[in-house]
C-alpha positions as CSV (number, residue, x, y, z in Angstrom):
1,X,60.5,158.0,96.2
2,X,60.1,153.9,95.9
3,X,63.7,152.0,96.8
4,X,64.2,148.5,95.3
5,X,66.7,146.5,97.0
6,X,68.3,142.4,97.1
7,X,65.5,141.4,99.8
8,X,68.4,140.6,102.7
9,X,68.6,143.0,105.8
10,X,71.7,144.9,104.8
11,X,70.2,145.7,102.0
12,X,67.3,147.2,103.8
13,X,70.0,149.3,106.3
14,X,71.2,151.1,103.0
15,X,68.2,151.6,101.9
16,X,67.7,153.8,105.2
17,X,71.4,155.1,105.1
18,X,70.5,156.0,101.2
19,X,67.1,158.2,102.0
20,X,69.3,160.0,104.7
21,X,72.3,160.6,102.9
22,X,69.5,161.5,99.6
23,X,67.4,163.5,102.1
24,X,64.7,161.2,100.1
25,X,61.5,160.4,102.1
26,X,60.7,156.6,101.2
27,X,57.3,156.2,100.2
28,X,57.8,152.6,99.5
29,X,60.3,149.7,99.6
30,X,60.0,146.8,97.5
31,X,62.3,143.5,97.3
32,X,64.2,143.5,93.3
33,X,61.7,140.2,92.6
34,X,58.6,142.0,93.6
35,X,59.5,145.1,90.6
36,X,56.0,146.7,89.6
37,X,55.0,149.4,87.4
38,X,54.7,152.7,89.6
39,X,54.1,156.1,88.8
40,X,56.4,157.2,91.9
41,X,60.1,158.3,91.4
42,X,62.1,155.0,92.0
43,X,65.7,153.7,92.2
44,X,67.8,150.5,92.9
45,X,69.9,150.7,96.2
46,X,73.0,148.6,96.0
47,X,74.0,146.6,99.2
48,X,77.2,148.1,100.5
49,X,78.4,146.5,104.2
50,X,79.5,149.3,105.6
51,X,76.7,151.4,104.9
52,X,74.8,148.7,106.8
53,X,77.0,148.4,109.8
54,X,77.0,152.3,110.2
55,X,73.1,152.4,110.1
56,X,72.8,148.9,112.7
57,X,75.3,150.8,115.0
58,X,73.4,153.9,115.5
59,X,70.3,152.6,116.1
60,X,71.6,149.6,118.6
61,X,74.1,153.4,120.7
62,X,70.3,154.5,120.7
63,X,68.9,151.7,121.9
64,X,69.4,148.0,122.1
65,X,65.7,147.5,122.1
66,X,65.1,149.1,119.1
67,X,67.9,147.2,117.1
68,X,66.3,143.9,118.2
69,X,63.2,145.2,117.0
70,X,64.9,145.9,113.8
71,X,66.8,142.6,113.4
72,X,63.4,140.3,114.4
73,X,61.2,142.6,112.6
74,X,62.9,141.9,109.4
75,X,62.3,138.3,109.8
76,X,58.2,138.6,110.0
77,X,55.1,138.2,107.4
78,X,54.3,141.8,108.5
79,X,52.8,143.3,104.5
80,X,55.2,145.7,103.4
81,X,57.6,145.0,106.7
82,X,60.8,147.1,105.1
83,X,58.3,150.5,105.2
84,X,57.5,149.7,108.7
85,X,60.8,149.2,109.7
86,X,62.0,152.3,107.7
87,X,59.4,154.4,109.9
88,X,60.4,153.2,113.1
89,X,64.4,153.9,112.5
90,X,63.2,157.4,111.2
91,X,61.8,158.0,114.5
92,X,64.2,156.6,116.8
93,X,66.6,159.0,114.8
94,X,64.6,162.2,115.0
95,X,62.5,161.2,118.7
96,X,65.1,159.2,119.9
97,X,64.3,156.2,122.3
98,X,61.1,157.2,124.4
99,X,58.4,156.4,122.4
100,X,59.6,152.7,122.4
101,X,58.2,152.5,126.3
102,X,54.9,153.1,124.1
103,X,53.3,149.9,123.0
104,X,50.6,151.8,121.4
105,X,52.8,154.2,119.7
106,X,51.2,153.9,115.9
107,X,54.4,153.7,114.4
108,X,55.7,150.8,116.9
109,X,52.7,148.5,117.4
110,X,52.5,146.9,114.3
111,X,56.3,145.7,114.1
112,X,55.9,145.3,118.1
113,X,53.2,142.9,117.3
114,X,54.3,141.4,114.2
115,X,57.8,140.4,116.5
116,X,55.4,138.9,119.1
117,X,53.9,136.6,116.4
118,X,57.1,135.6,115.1
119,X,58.6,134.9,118.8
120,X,55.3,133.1,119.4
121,X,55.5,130.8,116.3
122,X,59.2,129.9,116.8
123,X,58.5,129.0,120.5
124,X,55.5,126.5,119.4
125,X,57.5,124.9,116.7
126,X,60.7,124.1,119.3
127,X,57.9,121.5,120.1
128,X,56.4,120.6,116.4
129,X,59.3,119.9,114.5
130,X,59.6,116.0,113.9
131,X,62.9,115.1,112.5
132,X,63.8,111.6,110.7
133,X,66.7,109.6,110.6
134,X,68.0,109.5,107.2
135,X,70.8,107.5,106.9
136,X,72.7,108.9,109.6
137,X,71.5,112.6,109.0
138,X,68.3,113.9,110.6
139,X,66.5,115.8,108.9
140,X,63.0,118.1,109.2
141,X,60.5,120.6,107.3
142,X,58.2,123.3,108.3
143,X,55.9,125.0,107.0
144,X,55.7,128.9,108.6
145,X,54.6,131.9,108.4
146,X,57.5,133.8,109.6
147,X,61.3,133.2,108.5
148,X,61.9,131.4,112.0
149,X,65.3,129.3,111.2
150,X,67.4,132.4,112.9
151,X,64.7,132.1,115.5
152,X,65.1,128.5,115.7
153,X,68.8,127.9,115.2
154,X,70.4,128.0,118.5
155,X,67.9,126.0,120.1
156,X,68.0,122.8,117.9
157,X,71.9,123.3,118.0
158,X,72.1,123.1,121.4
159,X,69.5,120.6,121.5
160,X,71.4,118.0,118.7
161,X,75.2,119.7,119.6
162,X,76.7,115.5,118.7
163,X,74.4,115.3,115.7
164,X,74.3,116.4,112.0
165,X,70.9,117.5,110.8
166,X,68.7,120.0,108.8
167,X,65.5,122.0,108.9
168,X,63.6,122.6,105.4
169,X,61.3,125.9,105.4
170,X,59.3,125.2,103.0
171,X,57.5,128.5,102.9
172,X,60.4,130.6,102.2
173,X,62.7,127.8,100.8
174,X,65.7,127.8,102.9
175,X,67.4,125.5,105.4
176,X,69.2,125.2,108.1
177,X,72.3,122.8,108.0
178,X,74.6,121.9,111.1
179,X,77.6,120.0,111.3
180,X,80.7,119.9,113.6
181,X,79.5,122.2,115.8
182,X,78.4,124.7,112.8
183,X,75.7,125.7,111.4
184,X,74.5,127.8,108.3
185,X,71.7,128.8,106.8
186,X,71.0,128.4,102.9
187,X,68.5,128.6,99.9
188,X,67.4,125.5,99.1
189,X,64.5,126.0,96.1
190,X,64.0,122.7,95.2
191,X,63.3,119.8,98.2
192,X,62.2,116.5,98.6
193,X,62.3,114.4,101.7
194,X,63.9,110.7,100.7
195,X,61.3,108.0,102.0
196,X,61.8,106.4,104.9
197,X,64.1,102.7,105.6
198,X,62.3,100.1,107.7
199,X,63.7,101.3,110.7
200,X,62.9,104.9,110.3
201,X,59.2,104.3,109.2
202,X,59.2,101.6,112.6
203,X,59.8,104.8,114.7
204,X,57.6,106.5,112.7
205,X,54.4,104.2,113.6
206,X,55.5,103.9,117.3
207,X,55.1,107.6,117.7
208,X,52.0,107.5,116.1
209,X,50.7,104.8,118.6
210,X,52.0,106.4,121.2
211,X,49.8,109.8,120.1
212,X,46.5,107.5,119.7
213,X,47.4,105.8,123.2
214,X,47.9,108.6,125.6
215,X,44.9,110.1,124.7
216,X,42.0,109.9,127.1
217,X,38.2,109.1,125.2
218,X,36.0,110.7,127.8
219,X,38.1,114.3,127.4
220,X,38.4,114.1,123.8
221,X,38.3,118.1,122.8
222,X,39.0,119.1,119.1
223,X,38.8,122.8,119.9
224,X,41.3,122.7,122.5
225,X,43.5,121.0,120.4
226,X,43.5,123.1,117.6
227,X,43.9,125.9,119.8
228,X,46.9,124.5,121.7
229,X,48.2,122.9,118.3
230,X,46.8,125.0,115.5
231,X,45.6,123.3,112.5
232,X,48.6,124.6,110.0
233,X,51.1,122.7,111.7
234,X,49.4,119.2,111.5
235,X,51.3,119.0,107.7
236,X,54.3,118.4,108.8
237,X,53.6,116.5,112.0
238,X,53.8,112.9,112.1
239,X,51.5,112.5,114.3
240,X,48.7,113.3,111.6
241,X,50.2,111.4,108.6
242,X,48.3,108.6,106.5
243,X,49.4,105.5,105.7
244,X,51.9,106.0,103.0
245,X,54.0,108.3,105.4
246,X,54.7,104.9,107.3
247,X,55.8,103.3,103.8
248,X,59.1,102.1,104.2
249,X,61.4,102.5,100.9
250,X,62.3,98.8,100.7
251,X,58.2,97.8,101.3
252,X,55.8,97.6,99.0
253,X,52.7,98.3,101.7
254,X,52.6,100.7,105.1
255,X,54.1,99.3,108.5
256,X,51.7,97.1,110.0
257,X,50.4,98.3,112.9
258,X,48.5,95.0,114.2
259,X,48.3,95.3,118.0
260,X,48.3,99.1,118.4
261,X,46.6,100.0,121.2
262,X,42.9,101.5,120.5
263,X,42.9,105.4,121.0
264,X,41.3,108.1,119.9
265,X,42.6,108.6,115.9
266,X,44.5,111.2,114.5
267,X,42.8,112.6,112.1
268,X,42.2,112.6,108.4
269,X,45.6,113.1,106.1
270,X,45.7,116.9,104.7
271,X,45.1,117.3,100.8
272,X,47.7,116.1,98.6
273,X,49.3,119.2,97.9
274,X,50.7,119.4,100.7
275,X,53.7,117.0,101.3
276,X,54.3,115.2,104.5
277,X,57.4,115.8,107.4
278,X,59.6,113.7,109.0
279,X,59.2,112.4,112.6
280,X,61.8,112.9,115.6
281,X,64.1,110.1,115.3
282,X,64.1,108.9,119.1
């Protein structure tokens, strides 16, 4: 049997409660906008919140492990994550919680290491997002593999608690907007950074000298770099902008940036197609 569901995490719970209460083994779960032709017995599941919450607290009485493994699992690139997910509950129901102390159990590793890349990209972006100041909102995009803004969310709340600001994913085209001490999390299909003022593109090119200054000629390492600040991230990091990302709004040409101190240079601006991010306002 093949389950189509809405594509948000209680929709995947009653996709599980619906196979048990259907005594239906899943061979297959796909998201509504991913519908293909199949020659497999299939069926919509509706989301129902109570079916959700009765399937999240049985797993979490078994084990608190396993329903973090659930909740962060959901949130990963992992290919076809929801059957995955679907196998592990499955087991925890029928084995119960021991096989979980097995990281090379064949039905754990791959969510076990899917949550590892997903913790691992949210912890290096807590240090690559660059925000701007736009007109007394900052504001920042990101570009990643995994759906991170949960991830992220407490940390850049805590960090910028007197603040209002967002995060753009651009991969899977939601923000993160926080206000007043709150913050939510929202679709956003359509996005477009506003250009920067004079002041904002100013900070802009002092971070970028700052970059070229501190670094030191004679240990000059592009492999190390890459591998401590992998190459996907440079899009949306000021750091490795061109000129017209240092284009104030009101200016016809980029900042100048007469007497910057000579460093090693950034390097080269990524194609086109992929649009610039903002800078942390200071």
């Amino acid at each position: 049997m093949i389950y189509y569901y809405d594509g948000s995490f209680d929709g995947l719970l009653c996709c599980i409660f619906d196979s048990y209460a259907n005594r239906e083994v899943l061979t297959a779960i796909y998201c509504d906008e991913d519908l293909q032709p199949t020659l497999f017995a299939c069926r919509t599941i509706p989301t129902d919140s109570r079916h959700a919450r009765r399937v999240f607290r049985k797993v979490a009485m078994l084990s608190h492990d396993a329903a973090d493994l659930l909740r962060r699992g959901f949130l990963t690139c992992l290919p076809e994550k929801e059957l995955y997910l679907y196998r592990l509950v499955v087991k925890l129901l029928r084995d119960g919680p021991g096989f979980l102390r097995n990281a090379s159990d064949e039905t754990l590793y791959p969510v076990l290491r899917a949550v590892h890349h997903l913790n691992g990209e949210a912890h290096l972006l807590k240090g690559f997002v660059r925000f701007s100041e736009l007109g007394g909102v900052l504001g920042g995009e990101i570009a990643p593999k995994n759906r991170v803004l949960p991830i992220l969310r407490s940390h850049f709340c805590a960090r910028y608690q007197g603040e209002t600001f967002f995060l753009y994913d651009r991969t899977h085209k939601e923000a993160l907007f926080y206000a007043a001490g709150k913050a939510v999390i929202r679709p956003l299909e359509d996005f477009q950074m506003a250009p920067p003022d004079e002041t904002e593109a100013h900070y802009r090119l002092l971070w970028k000298r700052f970059y070229d200054t501190i670094a030191i000629k004679e240990r000059y390492n592009p492999k190390c770099r890459q591998t401590q600040m992998p190459k996907r991230y440079w899009g949306t990091m000021t750091e490795f902008q061109g000129d017209a990302y240092f284009t104030a709004q009101s200016s016809p040409a980029a900042v100048s940036d007469r007497g910057a101190p000579v460093g090693i240079p950034a390097p080269g601006t990524l194609p086109e197609s992929v649009p610039s991010a903002p800078e942390s306002a200071p």
